[in-house]
VOBANU-113052 format. One line per 2 residues: their letters; for each residue z, y, x of C-alpha. Coordinates in Angstrom, 1 decimal, decimal comma, always signed. Each point is the difference from the previous one (the first is absolute). Layout:
residues N
A	Z Y X | ...
end
This chain:
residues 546
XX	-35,5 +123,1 -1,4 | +2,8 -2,2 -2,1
XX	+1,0 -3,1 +2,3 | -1,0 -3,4 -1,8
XX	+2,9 -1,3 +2,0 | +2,9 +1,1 -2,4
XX	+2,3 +0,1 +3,3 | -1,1 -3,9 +1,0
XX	+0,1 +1,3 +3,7 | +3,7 +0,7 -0,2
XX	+2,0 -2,6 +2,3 | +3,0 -0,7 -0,8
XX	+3,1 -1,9 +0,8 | -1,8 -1,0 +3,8
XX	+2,3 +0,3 +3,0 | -1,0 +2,9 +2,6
XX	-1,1 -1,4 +3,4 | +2,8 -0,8 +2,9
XX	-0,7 +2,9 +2,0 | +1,9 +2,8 +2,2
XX	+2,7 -2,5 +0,7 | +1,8 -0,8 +3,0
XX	-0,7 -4,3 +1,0 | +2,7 +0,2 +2,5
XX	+3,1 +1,0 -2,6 | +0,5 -3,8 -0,6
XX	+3,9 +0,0 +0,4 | +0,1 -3,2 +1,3
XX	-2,6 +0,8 +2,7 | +2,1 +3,4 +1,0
XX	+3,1 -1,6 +0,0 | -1,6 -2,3 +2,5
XX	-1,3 +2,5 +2,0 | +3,0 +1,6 +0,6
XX	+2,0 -3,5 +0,4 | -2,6 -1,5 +2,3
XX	+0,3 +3,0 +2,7 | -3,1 +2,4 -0,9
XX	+1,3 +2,5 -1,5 | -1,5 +2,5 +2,4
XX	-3,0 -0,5 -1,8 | +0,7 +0,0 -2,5
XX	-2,3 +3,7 -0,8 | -2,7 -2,0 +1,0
XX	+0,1 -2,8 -2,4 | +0,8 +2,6 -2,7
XX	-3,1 +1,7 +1,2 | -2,3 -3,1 +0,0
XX	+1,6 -1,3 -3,6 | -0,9 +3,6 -1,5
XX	-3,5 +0,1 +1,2 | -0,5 -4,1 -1,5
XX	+0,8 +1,7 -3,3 | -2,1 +3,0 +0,1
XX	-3,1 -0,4 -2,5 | -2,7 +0,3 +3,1
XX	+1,4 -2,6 +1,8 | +0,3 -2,1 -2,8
XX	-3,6 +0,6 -0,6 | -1,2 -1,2 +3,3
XX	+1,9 -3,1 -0,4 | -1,9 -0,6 -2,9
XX	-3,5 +1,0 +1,0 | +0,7 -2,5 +3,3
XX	+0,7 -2,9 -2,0 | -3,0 +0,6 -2,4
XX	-2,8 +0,6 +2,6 | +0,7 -2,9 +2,2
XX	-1,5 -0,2 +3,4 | -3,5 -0,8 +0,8
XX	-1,4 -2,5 +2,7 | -2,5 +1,2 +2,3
XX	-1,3 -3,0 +2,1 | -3,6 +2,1 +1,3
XX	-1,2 +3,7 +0,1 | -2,6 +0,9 -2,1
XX	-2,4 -1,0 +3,8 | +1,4 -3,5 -0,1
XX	+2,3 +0,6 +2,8 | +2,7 -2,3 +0,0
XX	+2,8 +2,7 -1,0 | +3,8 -2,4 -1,7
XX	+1,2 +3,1 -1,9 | +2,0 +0,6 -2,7
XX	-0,1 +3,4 -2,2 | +2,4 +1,5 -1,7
XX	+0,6 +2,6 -2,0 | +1,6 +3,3 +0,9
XX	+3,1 -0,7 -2,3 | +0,7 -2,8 +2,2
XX	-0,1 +2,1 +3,6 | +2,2 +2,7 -1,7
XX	+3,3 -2,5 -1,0 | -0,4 -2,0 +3,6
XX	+0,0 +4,2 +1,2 | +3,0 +0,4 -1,7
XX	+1,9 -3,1 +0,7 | -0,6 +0,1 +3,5
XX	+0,6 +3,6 +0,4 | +3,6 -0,7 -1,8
XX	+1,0 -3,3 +2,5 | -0,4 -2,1 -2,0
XX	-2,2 -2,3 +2,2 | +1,2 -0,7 +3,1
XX	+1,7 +3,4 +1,3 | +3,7 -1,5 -0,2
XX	-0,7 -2,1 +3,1 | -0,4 +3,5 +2,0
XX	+3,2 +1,1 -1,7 | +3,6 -1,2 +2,1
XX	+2,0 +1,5 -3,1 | +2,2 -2,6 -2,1
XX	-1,6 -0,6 -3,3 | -3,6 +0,9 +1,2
XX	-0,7 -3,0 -1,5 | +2,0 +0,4 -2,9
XX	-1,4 +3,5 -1,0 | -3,5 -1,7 +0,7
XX	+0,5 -2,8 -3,1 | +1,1 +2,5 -2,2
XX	-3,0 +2,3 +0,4 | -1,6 -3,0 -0,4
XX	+1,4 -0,7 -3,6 | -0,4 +3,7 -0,8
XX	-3,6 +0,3 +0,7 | -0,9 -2,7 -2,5
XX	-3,8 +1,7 -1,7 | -1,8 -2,5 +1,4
XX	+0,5 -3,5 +1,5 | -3,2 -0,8 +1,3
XX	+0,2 +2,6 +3,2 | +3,4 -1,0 +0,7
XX	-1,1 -3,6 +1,2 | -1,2 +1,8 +3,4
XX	+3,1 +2,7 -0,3 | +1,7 -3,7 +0,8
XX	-1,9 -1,6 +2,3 | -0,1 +2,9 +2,1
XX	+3,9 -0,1 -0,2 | +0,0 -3,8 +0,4
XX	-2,6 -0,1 +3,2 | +2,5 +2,2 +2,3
XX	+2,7 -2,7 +0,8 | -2,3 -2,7 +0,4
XX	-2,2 +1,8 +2,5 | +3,0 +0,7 +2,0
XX	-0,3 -3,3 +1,0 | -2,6 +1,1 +2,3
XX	+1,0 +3,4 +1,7 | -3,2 +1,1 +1,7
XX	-1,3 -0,5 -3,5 | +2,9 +2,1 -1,6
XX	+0,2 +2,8 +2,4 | -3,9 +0,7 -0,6
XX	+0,0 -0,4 -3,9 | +3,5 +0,8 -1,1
XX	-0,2 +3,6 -0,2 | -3,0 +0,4 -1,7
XX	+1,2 -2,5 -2,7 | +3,4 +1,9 -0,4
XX	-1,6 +3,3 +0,3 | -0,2 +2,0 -3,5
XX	-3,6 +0,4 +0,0 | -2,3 -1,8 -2,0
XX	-3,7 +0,3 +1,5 | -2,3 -2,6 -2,0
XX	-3,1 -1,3 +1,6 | -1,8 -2,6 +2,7
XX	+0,6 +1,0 +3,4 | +2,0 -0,7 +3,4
XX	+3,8 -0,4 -1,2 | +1,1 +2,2 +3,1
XX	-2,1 +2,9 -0,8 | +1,8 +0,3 -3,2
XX	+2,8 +2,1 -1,2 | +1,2 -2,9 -2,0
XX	-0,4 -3,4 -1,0 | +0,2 -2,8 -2,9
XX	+0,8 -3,2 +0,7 | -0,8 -3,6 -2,1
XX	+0,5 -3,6 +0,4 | -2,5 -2,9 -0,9
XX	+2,0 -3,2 +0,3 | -1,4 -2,7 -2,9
XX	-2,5 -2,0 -0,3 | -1,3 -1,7 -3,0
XX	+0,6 -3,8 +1,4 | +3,9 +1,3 +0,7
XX	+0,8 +3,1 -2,2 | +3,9 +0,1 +1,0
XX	+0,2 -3,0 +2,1 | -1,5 +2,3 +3,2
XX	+0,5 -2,8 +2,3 | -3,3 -1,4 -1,4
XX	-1,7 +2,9 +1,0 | -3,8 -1,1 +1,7
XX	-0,5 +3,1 +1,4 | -0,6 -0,1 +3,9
XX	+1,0 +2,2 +2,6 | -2,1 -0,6 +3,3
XX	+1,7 +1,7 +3,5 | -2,6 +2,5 +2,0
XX	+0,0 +0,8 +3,5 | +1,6 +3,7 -0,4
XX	+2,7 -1,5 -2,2 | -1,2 +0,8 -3,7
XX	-0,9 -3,0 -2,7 | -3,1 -1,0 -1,9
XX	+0,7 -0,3 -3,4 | -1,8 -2,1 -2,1
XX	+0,9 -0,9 -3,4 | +0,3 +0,6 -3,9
XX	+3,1 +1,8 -1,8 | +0,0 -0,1 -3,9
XX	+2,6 +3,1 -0,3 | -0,8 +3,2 +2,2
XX	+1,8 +2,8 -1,9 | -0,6 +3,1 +1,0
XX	-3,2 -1,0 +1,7 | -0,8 +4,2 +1,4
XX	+3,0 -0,2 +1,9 | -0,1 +0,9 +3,3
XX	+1,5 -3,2 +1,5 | +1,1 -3,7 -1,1
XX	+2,6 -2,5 +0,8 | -1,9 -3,6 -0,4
XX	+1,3 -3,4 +0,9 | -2,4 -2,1 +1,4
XX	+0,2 -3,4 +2,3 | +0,0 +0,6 +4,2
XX	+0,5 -2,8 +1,7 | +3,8 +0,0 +0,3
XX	-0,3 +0,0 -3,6 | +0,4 +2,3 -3,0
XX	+0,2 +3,3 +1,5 | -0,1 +3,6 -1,1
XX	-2,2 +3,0 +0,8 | -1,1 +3,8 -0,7
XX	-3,7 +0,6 -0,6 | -1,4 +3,6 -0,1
XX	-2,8 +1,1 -2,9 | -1,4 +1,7 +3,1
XX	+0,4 -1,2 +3,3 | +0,8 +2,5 +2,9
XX	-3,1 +2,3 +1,0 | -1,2 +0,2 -3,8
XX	-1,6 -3,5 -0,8 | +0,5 -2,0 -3,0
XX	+2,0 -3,0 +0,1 | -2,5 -2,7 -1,8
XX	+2,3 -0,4 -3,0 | -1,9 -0,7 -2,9
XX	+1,1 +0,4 -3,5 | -1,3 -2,6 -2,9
XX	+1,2 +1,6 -2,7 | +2,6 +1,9 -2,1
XX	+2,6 -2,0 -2,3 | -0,1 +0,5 -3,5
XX	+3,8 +0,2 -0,6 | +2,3 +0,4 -2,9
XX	+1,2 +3,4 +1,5 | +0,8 +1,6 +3,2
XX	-3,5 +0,8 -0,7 | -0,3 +3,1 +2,1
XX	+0,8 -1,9 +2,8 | -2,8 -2,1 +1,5
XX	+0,9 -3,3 +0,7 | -2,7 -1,3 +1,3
XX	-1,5 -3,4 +1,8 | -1,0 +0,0 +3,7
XX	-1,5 -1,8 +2,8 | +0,5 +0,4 +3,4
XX	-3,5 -0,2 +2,1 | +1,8 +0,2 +3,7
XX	+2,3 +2,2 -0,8 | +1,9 +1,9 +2,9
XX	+4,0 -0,9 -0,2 | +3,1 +1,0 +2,2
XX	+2,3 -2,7 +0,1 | +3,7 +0,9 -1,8
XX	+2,8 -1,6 +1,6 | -1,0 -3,9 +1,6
XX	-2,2 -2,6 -0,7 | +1,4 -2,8 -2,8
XX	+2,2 +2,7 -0,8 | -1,7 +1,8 -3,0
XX	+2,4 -0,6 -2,9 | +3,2 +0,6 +2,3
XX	-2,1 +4,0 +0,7 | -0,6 +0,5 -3,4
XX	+3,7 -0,5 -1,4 | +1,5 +3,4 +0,4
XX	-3,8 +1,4 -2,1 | +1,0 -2,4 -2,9
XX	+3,3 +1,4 +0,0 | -1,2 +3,5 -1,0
XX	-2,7 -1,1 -2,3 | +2,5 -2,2 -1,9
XX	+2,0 +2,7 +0,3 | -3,0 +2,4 -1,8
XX	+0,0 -2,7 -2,2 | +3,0 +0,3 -1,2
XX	-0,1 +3,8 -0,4 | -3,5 -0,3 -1,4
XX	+1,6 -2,1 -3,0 | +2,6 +1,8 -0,4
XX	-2,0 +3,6 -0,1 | -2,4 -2,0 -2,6
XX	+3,4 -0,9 -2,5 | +1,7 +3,8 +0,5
XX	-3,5 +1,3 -0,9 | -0,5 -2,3 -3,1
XX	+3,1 +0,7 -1,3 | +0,0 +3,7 +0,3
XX	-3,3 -0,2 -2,1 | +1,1 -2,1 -2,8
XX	+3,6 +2,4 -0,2 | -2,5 +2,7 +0,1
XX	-1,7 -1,2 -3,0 | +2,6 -1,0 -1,6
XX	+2,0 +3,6 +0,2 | -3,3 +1,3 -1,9
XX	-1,2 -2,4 -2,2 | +1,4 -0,6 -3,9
XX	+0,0 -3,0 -1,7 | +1,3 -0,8 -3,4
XX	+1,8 +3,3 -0,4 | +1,5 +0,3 +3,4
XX	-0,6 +0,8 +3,7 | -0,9 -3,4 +1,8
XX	+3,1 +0,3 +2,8 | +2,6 +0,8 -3,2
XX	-1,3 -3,6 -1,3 | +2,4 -2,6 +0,6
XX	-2,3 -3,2 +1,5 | -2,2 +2,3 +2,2
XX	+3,2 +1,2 +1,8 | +1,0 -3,2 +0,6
XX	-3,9 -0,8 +1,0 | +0,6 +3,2 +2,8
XX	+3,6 -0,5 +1,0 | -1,3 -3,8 +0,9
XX	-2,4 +1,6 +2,1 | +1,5 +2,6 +1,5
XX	+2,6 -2,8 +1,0 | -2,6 -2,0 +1,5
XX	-1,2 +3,4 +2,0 | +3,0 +0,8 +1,2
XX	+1,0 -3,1 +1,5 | -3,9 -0,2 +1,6
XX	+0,6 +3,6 +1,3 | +3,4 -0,3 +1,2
XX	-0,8 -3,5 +2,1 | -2,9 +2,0 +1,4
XX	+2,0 +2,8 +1,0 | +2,5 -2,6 +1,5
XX	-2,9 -1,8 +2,1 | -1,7 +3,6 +1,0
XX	+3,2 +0,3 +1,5 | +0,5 -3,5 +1,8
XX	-3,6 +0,5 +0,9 | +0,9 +3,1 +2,0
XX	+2,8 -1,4 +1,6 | -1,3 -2,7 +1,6
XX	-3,0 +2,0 +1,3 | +2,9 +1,7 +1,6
XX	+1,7 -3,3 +1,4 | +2,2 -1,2 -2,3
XX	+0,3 -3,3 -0,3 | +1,8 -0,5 -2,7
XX	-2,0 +1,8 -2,3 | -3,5 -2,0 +1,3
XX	+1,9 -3,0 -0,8 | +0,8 +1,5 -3,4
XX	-3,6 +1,1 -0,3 | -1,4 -3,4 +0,8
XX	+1,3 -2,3 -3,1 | +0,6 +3,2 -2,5
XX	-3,4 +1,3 +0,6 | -2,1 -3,2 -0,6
XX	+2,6 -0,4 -2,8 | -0,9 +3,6 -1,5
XX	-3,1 -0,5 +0,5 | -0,8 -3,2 -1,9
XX	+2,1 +1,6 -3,4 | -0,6 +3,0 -0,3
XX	-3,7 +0,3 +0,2 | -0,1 -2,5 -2,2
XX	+2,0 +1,9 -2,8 | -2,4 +2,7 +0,5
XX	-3,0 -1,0 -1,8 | +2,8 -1,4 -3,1
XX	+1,4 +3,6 +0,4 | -3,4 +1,7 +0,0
XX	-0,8 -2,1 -3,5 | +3,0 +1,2 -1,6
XX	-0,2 +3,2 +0,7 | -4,0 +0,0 -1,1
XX	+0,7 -1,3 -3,6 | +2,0 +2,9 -0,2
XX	-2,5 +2,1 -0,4 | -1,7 -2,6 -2,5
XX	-3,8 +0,5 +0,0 | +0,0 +3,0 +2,2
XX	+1,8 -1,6 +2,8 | -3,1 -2,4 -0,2
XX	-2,5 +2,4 +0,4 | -1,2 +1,0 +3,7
XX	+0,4 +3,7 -0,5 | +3,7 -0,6 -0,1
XX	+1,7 -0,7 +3,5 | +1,6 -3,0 -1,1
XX	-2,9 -2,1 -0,1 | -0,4 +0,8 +4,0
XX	+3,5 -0,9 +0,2 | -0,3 -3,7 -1,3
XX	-3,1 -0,8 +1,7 | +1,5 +1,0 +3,1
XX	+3,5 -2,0 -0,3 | -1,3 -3,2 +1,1
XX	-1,2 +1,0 +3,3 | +3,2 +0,8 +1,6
XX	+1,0 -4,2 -1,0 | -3,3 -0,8 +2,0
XX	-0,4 +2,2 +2,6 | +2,2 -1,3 +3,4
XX	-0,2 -3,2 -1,5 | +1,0 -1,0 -3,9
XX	+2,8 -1,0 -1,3 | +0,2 -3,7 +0,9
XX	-0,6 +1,1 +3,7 | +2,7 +2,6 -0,3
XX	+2,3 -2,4 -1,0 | -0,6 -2,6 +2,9
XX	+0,5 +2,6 +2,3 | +3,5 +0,5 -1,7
XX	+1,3 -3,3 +0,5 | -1,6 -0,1 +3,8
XX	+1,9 +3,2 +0,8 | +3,3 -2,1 -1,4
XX	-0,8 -2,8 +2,2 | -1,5 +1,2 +2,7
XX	+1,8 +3,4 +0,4 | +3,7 -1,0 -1,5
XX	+1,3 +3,8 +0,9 | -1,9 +0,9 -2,4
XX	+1,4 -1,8 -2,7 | +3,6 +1,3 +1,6
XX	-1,4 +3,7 -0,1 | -0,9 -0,9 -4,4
XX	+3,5 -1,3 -0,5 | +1,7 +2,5 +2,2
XX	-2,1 +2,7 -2,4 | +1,2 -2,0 -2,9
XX	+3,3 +0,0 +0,3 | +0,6 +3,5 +0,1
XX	-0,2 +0,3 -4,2 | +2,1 -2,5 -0,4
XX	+3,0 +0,6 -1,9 | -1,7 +2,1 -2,5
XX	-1,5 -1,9 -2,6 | +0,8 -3,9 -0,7
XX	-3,4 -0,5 -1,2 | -1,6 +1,0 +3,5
XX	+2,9 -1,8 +2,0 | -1,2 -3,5 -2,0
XX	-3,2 +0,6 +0,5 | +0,1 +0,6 +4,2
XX	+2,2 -2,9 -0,6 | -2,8 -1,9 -1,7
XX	-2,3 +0,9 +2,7 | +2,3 -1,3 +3,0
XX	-0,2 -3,2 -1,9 | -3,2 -0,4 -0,3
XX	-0,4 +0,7 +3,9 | +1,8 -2,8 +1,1
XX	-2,2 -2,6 -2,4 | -3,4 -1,0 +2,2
XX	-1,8 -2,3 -2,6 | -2,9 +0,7 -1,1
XX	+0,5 +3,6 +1,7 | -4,0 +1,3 +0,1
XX	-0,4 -1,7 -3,3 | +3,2 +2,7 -1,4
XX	-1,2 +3,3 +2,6 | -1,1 +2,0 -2,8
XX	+3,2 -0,4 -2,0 | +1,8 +0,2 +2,9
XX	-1,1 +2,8 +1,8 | -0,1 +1,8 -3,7
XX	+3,7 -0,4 +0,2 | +0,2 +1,7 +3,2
XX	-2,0 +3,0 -0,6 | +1,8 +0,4 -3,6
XX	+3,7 -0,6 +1,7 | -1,3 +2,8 +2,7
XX	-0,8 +2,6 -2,8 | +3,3 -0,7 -2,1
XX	+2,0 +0,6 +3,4 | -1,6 +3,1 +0,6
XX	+0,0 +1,5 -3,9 | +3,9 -0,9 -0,1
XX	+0,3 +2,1 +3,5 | -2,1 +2,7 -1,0
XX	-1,6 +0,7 -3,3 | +1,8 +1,2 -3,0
XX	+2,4 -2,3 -1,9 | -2,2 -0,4 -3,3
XX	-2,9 -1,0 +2,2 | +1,6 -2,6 +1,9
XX	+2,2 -1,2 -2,8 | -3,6 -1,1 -1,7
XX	-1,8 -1,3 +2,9 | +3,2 -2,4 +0,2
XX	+0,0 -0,8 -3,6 | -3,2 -0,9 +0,1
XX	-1,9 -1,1 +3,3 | +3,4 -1,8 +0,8
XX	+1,7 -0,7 -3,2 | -3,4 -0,7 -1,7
XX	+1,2 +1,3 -3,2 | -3,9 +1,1 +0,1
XX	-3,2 -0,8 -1,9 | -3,2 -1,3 +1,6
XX	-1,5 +3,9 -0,7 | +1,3 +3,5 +0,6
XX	+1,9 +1,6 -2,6 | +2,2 -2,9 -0,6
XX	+3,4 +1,7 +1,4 | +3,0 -1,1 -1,5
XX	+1,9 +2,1 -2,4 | +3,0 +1,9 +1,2
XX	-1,9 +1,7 +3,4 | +0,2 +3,0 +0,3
XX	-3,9 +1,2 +0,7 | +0,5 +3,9 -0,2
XX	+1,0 -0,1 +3,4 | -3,1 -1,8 +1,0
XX	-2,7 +1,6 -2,2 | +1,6 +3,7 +1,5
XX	-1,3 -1,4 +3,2 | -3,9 -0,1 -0,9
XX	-0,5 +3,4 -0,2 | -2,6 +1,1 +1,6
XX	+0,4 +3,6 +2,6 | -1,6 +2,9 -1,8
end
């Protein structure tokens, strides 16, 4: 038979998929690793970063996001059952994370840069956002549960343990366990002090809880931290799924959100009907329990956002190396290498303040001072900027790919709905930069710890010493101080990254984050370098690991 077609079929000039790759060979996020004390683990990162890039994983991610999770409120009897389904897809990434550390295992692990090697497997394992929002609040739930050591010593080493075992029953008569939290409510949202939720005292010492939460993330975990009102006040507690002996805690669930992404995560909307609680720390003294657990999830943050640019950017070189436009290779075009060295800038100086704060993060786990105080105002400060670049990065990158970076089957399209969450999540970015200037006020080490950070790039570039200049300026003017946080702490989180690309990255790439997130010889959009940088440097260091 002659084909009608007259070779129609043929496709040409489309970019192969991103596949076989290594997502840990980001130089910026080895260099780091190695920097930041976790270099002995480093095979496992490499390990975790090869298997993100292999094409089954990558199709799980996928197949997760696409078939999100279903509610389950009654059996098919009318039995009153609050369970969410997932698919298999799902089960197999939380397998692998937790199997790889990545949730809570570096709290059973004494070794320097535990934590460290933690974050960047973290980064690495980057196919699918949705299942890494309990990876994190797994992580986040140790520190703050220490706070109550009967508490810790029973659940601790089932939630560090490499083990995932899915499914309602007693916590202790499983091999491992996933933790959540459930702290808003929709009169409050961030403000938590306006929680309503009560918290009644029983005779054998466990709470009644009895209230409404808007966000429940994660809601098939095995075991929430909630904030609810005791008497002495706004006070913190643990509450099992299943309650010891095998019965259900009466948690109900109202329903799933309907997000932007993170969709194969359930974030769902509960009510507690008398809910069993164990008391965290003291009464009234909630917030102060649950400091340390926003620590790490702005933390995750952070490394979320920073995951999200890395793995935009790789995308849109990737198209770019394959794709021909107007009788050349996109990447040999002179505007779209300016497009993905302003990028890869903006990456590098994400991943490398990441790296940096992995590293303070595991330090003052450890007991250094110094480096909580530096982790207090830098963090926040982090925090605030650069998951708010992330969704401008992920937008940049997509129109790289012009129609197809539009379409769903591509990756990018997950990529930019799922920017904005990291800004939200822990609070957005107006909250993130209150808690900036209260660390400053409240906690002035901390500030000492920033400028003590600071200064060691001086010296190096006049364009960074005006700027921390600038900044000490600006510290010592009050007025009208809230009004000028965002500005403010943007200063601070962009004076932190020039420090550290001076110190550590390669010349080209901190020469242009100076000329242009200092200098502000800079467009409004990426691609607006100035002439006269040298970008080979910088474009060398997108490569992906094949």
């Amino acid at each position: 038979m002659t084909s009608t077609h007259d070779g129609q079929d043929e496709v040409l000039n489309q970019v192969p998929p991103l596949v076989g790759h290594d997502t840990s060979s980001d130089p910026a996020l080895l260099e780091g690793i190695e920097r930041e004390g976790a270099g002995w683990a480093l095979d496992d990162i490499r390990a975790i970063g090869r298997l993100a890039g292999t094409p089954e994983a990558i199709d799980l991610g996928r197949l997760a996001e696409r078939v999100p999770p279903r509610l389950h409120t009654h059996d098919r009897y009318g039995r009153r059952i609050d369970e969410v389904e997932y698919v298999p897809a799902y089960h197999q990434l939380m397998e692998t994370a937790v199997s790889h550390g990545i949730h809570a295992a570096p709290w059973a692990d004494d070794r320097p840069g535990a934590h460290v090697a933690r974050a960047a497997k973290f980064y690495s394992w980057n196919v699918d956002a949705g299942h890494g929002c309990p990876i994190s609040m797994t992580y986040a739930v140790v520190p703050a549960l220490r706070a109550n050591p009967e508490l810790a010593a029973r659940f601790e080493p089932l939630l560090t343990n490499r083990e995932y075992d899915f499914g309602l029953r007693d916590p202790e008569t499983k091999r491992g366990l996933i933790a959540g939290m459930s702290m808003t409510e929709k009169q409050g949202g961030s403000d938590v002090r306006a929680n309503t939720t009560t918290a009644t005292a029983q005779p054998d010492g466990t709470y009644r809880i009895v209230g409404h939460k808007w966000f429940t993330s994660a809601p098939m975990s095995d075991m929430f931290l909630t904030l609810a009102q005791a008497p002495g006040g706004l006070s913190c507690f643990l509450l099992p799924r299943v309650l010891p002996g095998g019965e259900a805690n009466p948690i109900r669930f109202l329903r799933l959100k309907d997000k932007l992404g993170n969709r194969s995560n359930a974030s769902s909307e509960i009510e507690y009907d008398n809910a069993v609680g164990w008391l965290v720390g003291e009464e009234g003294k909630g917030v102060k329990t649950i400091v340390e657990m926003v620590n790490m999830t702005r933390l995750d943050c952070v490394i979320g956002s920073a995951s999200g640019m890395r793995s935009a950017l790789v995308q849109a070189a990737h198209h770019a190396r394959h794709r021909a436009a107007f009788g050349k290779l996109l990447i040999d075009q002179p505007l779209m290498r300016n497009v993905l060295a302003d990028l890869a800038v903006e990456s590098e100086a994400a991943t490398t303040a990441m790296m940096r704060l992995a590293g303070a993060n595991d330090r003052a786990i450890h007991g250094d001072a110094g480096e909580a105080a530096l982790r207090r105002l830098a963090l926040a400060a982090t925090k605030y900027y650069v998951c708010k670049r992330g969704p401008v990065v992920a937008n940049e990158a997509l129109e790289c790919l012009g129609g197809n970076g539009y379409i769903e089957d591509f990756d990018l399209a997950r990529i930019y709905r799922e920017a904005p969450l990291m800004s939200i999540w822990e609070g957005s970015g107006n909250v993130a930069a209150l808690d900036a200037l209260r660390a400053i006020g409240r906690e002035p080490e901390s500030l000492d710890a920033f400028f003590t950070e600071a200064e060691l790039a001086v010296g190096t570039d006049a364009r960074y010493d005006d700027a921390l200049t600038a900044l000490k300026k600006e510290l010592t003017d009050f007025d009208d101080i809230e009004l000028r946080a965002r500005r403010l702490v943007e200063q601070i989180a962009v004076v932190f990254q020039a420090g550290l690309l001076i110190r550590y990255a390669p010349t080209a790439v901190a020469d242009a984050f100076c000329a242009t997130r200092l200098a502000r010889d800079w467009g409004s959009a990426f691609g607006t370098l100035p002439a006269g940088l040298d970008l080979a440097p910088i474009l060398e260091r997108i490569e992906p690991g094949f």
